[in-house]
C-alpha positions in Angstrom: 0.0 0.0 0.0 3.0 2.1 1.1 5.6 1.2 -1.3 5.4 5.0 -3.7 6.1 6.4 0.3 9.1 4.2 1.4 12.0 6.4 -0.2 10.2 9.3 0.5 10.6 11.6 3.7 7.9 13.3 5.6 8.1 16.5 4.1 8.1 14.9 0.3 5.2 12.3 1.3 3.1 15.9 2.4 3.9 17.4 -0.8 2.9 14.1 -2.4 -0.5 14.5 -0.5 -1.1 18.0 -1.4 -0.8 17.6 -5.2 -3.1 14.3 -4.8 -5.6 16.6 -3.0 -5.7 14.8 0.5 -6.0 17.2 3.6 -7.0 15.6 7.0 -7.8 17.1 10.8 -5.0 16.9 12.9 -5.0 14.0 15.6 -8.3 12.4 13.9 -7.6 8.6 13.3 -10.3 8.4 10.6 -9.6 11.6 9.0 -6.1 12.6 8.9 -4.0 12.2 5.1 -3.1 8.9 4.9 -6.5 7.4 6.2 -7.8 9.1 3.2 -5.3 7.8 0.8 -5.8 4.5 2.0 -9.7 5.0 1.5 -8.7 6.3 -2.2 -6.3 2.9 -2.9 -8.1 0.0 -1.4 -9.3 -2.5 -3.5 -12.1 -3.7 -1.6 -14.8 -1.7 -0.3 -13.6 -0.1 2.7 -16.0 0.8 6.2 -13.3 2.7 8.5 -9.8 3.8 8.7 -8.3 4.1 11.9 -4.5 5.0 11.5 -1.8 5.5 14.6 1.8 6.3 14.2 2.7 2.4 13.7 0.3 1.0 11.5 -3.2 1.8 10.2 -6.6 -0.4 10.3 -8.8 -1.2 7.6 -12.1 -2.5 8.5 -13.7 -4.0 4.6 -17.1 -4.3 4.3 -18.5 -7.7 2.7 -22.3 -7.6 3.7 -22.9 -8.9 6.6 -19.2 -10.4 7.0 -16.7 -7.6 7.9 -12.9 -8.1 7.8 -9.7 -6.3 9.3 -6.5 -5.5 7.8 -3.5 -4.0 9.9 -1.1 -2.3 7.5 2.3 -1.3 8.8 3.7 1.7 8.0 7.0 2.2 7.0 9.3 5.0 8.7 8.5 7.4 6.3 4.6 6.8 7.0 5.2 7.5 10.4 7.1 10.7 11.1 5.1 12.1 8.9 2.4 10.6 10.7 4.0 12.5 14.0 4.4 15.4 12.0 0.8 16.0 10.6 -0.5 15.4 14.2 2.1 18.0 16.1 0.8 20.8 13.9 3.3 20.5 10.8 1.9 20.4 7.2 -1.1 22.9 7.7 -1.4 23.3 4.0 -2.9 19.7 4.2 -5.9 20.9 7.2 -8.8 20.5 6.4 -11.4 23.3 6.9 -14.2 22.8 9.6 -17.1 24.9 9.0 -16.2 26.8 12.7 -12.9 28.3 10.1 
């Protein structure tokens, strides 16, 4: 899932974001960056997204039979993980409708 990320570093892997058109809410699991690109690449029909700095989990939908996925997250992944969520990378924020 992570592989166009692993070379990359934090600040590259925002910049990467940006141009895709991902933005995210600070320390929100479900809707930071990278929850949204996961949403975006799945090949399955996703439910939920919950990431954390280590790994992110992928709840797929299949009617009535839901499944789990833990994907790791390589080094890259999770500074800028660390990053996103201390206040770095506001270009990626998403608005709230208090802005």
């Amino acid at each position: 899932m992570f592989e166009e990320f692993k070379n990359m570093t934090p600040e590259e892997i925002a910049e990467h974001l940006h141009e895709q058109g991902f933005k995210g809410i600070p320390g929100a699991a479900g809707h930071c960056p990278i929850a949204r690109y996961i949403f975006s690449k799945a090949e399955r029909t996703v439910f939920t997204v919950r990431t954390a700095s280590f790994h992110s989990l992928v709840w797929y939908s299949f009617g009535l039979t839901p499944s789990e996925e833990v994907i790791e997250h390589p080094d890259s992944v999770r500074g800028f993980i660390r990053m996103f969520d201390k206040g770095e990378f506001p270009f990626l924020y998403e608005r709230t409708a208090d802005e």
